[in-house]
C-alpha positions in Angstrom: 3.1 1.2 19.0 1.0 2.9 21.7 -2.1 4.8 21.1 -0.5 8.3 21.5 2.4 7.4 19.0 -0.7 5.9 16.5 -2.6 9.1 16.8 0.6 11.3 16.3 1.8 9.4 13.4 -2.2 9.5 11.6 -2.3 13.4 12.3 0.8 14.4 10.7 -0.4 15.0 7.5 -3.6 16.3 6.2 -6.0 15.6 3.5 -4.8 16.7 -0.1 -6.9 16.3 -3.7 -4.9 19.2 -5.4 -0.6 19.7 -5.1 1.1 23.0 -5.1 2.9 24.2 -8.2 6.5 23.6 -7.8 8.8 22.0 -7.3 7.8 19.0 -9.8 10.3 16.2 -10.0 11.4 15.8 -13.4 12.2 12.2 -13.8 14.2 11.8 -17.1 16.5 14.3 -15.6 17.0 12.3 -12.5 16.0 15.0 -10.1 13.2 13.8 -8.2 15.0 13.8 -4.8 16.0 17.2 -4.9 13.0 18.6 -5.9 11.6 16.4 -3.0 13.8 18.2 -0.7 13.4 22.1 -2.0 9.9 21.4 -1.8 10.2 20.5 1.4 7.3 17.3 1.5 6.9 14.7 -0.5 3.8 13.9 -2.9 2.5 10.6 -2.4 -1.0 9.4 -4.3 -2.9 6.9 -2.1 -6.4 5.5 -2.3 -9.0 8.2 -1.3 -10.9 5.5 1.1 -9.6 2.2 1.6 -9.9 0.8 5.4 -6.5 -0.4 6.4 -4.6 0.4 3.5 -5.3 4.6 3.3 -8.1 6.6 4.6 -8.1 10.3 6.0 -10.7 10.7 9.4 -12.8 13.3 10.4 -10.2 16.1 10.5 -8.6 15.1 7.3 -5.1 13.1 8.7 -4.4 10.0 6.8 -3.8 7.3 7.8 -3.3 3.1 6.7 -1.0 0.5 5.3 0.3 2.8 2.7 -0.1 5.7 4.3 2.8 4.3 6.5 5.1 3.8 3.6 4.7 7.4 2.6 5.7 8.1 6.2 8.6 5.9 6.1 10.2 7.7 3.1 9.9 11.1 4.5 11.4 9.4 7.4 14.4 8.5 5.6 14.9 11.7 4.0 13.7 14.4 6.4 14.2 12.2 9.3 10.5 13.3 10.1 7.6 11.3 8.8 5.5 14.1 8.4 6.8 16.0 5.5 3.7 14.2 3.4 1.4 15.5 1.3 -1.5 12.8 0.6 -3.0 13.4 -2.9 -6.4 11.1 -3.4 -6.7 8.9 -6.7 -9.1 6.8 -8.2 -7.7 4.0 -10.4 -8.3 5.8 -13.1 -6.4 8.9 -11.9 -3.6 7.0 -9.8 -1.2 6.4 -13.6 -1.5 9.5 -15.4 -0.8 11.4 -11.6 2.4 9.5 -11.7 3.7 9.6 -15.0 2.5 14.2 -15.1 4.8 13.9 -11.8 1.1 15.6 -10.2 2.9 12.6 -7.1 6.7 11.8 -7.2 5.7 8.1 -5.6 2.3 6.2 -5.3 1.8 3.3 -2.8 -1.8 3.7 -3.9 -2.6 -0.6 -3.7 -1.2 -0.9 -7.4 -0.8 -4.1 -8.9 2.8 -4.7 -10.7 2.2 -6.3 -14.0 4.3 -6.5 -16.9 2.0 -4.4 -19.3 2.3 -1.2 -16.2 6.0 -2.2 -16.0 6.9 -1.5 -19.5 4.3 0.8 -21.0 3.0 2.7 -18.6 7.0 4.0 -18.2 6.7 3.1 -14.2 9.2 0.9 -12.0 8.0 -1.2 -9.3 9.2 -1.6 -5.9 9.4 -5.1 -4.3 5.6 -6.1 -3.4 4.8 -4.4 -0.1 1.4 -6.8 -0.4 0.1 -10.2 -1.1 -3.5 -10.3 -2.3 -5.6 -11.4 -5.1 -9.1 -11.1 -6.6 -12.0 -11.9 -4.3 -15.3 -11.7 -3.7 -17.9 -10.5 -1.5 -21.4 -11.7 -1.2 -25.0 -11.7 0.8 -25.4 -14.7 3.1 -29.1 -14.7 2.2 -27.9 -15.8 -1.3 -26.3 -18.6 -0.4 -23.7 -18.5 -2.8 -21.0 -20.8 -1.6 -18.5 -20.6 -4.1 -17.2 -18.8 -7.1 -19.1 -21.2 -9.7 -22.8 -20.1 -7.7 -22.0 -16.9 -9.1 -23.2 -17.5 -13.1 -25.4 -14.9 -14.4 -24.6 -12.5 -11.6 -24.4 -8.7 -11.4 -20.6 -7.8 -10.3 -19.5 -4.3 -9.2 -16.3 -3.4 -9.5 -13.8 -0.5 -10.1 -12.7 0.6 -13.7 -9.1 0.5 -14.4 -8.0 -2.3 -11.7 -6.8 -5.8 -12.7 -9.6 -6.8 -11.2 -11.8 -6.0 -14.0 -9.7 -7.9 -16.2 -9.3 -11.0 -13.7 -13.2 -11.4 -13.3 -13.4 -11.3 -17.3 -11.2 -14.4 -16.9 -12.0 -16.2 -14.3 -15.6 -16.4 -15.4 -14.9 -17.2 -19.5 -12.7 -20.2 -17.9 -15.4 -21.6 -16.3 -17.6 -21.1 -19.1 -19.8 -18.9 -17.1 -21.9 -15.7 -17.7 -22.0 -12.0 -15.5 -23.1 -8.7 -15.8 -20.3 -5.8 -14.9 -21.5 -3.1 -12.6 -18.4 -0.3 -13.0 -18.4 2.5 -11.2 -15.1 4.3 -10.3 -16.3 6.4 -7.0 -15.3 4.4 -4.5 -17.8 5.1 -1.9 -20.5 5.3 -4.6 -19.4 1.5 -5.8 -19.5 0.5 -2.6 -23.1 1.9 -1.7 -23.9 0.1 -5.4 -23.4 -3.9 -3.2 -24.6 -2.8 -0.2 -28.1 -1.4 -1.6 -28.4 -4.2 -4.0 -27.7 -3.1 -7.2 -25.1 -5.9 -7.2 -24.8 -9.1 -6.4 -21.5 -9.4 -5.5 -18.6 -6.7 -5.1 -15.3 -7.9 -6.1 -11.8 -6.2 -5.2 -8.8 -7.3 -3.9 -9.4 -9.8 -1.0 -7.6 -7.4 1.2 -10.1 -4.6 1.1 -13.3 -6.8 1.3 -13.0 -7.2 5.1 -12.8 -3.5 5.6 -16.1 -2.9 3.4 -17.6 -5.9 5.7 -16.7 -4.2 9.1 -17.5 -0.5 8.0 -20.1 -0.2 5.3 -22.4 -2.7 5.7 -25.5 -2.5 8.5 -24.6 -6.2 9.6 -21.6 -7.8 8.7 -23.0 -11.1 9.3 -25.2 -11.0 6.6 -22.2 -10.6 3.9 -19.4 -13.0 3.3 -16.1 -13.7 1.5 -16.2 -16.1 -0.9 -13.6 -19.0 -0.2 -10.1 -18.7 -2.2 -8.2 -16.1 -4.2 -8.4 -16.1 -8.0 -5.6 -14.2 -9.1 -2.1 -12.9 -8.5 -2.5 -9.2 -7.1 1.4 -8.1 -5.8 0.9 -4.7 -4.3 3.5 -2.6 -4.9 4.7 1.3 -4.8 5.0 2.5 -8.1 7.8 5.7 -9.3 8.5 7.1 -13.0 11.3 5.4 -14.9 14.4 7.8 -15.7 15.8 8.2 -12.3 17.4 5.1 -10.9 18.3 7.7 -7.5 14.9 7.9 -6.5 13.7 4.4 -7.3 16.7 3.1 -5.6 15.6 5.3 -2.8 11.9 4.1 -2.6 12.8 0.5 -3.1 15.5 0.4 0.0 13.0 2.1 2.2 11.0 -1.1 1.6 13.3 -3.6 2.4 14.7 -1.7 5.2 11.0 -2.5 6.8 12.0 -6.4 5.6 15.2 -6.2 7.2 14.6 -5.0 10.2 11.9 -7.5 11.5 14.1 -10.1 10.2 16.9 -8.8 12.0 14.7 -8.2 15.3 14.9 -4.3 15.6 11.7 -2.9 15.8 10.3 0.7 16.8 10.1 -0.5 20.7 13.9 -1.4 20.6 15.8 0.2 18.0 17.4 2.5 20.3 18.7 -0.3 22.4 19.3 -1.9 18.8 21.9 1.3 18.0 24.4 -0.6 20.7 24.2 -4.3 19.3 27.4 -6.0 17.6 25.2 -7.7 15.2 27.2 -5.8 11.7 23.9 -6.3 9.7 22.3 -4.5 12.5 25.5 -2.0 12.6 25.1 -1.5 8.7 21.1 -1.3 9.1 20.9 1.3 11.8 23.8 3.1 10.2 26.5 2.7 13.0 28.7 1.3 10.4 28.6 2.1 6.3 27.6 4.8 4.1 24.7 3.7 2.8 22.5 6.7 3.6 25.4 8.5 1.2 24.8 5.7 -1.5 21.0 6.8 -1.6 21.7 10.6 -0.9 19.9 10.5 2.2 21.5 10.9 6.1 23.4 7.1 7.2 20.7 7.3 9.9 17.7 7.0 6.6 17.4 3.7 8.2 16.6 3.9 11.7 14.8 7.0 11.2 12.0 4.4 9.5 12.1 1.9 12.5 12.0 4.6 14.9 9.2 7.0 13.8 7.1 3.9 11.5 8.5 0.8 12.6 9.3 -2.5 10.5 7.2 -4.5 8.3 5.9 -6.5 11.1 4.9 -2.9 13.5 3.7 -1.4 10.1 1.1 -4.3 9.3 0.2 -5.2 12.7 -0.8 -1.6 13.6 -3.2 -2.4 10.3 -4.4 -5.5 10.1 -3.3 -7.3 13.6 -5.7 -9.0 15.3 -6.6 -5.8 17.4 -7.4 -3.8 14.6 -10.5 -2.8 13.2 -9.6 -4.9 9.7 -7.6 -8.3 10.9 -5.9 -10.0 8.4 -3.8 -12.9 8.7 -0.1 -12.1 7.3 -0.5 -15.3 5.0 2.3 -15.1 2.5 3.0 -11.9 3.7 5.4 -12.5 6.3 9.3 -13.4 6.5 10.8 -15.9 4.0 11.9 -17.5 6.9 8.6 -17.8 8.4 6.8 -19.6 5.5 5.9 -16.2 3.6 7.5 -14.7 0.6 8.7 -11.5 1.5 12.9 -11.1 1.4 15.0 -8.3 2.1 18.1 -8.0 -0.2 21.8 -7.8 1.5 22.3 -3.7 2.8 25.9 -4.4 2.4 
């Protein structure tokens, strides 16, 4: 994607804390597409400053990893990816936002675990990201490895699975910390890099961002080696209507699909002519699945075309060129040695 797309695609939606009264999706009654489309936008709860995954800038457009998924799904159903509005949540906000139908979907880095699955009255999409706990420490320390850290001060976020993983990972080691929670972001944050802490810990995935942007000198603060827990990142809707989670969960492995099947944003129009019938069904030029899933047949490549697939999606992020460069570890294809698989669109 070239920098004018990139800055078009950021600016088309504008910060948002508060939503507008109606229409609220109801999700026992199964209507949370339609009262996506008399409302005219959808409301999507993301992570009120999280470098690479959600973040608005100066002039209050979003942008970031899940901030793209939101895109995507007003792609499919508007055909325009910028029929967003971003509501910011803490962790402690992000489930009871969801569940009040205050967002109808939120991509805001949640982790899908059993307990969220089947008590917090949520379904999960298919992962959209592969992280896990980690851990993020001075140099000057010299802390080398997660067994250095007995008897150190921890911050971290209330409400995550990371709270709970750190509780583990240190009682199996037989090892002793003190918590340090604080659910501002910025203000937990400010917490490690001041010195209050010893150690921040979040999901692996963010730590590089807090590295390159809040801290004086990067140098002086590194990642502890390994990841100490399971952390699939996934986008999160109410249970009751199997329409709109069918919905959300297709738009996701549309974005699989499409890398695996070669059609990116830089070709899909050239894709639209290919005799390829899993590109045919993909793209729409064949099928009715955009009828299945109450959306236009062209739900598809309206994703590819205005946000891209997984691969344009993540690289735009966390590519080598970007501010926060991850590797794609086991987040790329199942045929290239990662995990994530799209299902059959036939």
């Amino acid at each position: 994607m070239n920098k004018m797309k990139t800055a078009g695609l950021s600016a088309v939606a504008g910060l948002a804390f508060a939503v507008a009264s109606a229409p609220v999706a109801n999700a026992d009654s199964g209507d949370t597409l339609a009262a996506v489309k008399a409302r005219g936008e959808i409301l999507c709860g993301v992570h009120p400053a999280r470098h690479g995954f959600a973040a608005p800038d100066s002039r209050g457009a979003w942008s970031g990893f899940e901030v793209d998924y939101c895109f995507a799904l007003s792609a499919a159903i508007f055909g325009d990816p910028s029929k967003v509005r971003f509501v910011a949540l803490s962790s402690q906000q992000r489930f009871p936002a969801i569940q009040s139908g205050e967002v109808d979907v939120l991509p805001r880095n949640v982790t899908a675990t059993l307990s969220r699955d089947t008590a917090l009255g949520l379904n999960f999409t298919p992962p959209i990201f592969y992280t896990g706990t980690g851990f993020l420490v001075r140099a000057e320390d010299g802390i080398e490895d997660i067994e250095d850290m007995d008897g150190a001060t921890i911050c971290m976020a209330p409400g995550s699975t990371t709270e709970r993983n750190v509780a583990q990972i240190f009682a199996a080691r037989g090892m002793n910390y003190t918590p340090v929670v604080i659910e501002n972001n910025k203000q937990l944050v400010d917490a490690y890099v001041t010195g209050r802490c010893d150690a921040l810990t979040k999901d692996k995935a963010a730590l590089p961002g807090v590295r390159a942007f809040d801290t004086q000198d990067p140098s002086e603060h590194v990642l502890l080696p390994g990841i100490f827990s399971k952390e699939p990142l996934a986008m999160a809707v109410r249970q009751g209507d199997d329409q709109w989670y069918d919905l959300v969960k297709w738009v996701v492995y549309a974005t699989f699909n499409a890398e695996e099947l070669g059609v990116s944003q830089a070709n899909v129009d050239e894709m639209m002519s290919s005799d390829d019938p899993d590109i045919q069904t993909l793209l729409g030029v064949i099928g009715d699945n955009g009828a299945k899933l109450g959306v236009g047949n062209d739900w598809a490549y309206n994703i590819v075309k205005h946000v891209g697939n997984y691969e344009d999606i993540y690289m735009r992020h966390f590519g080598p060129d970007s501010p926060v460069a991850l590797e794609r570890d086991l987040n790329k294809l199942w045929t290239e040695g990662g995990v994530l698989y799209g299902f059959p669109m036939h």
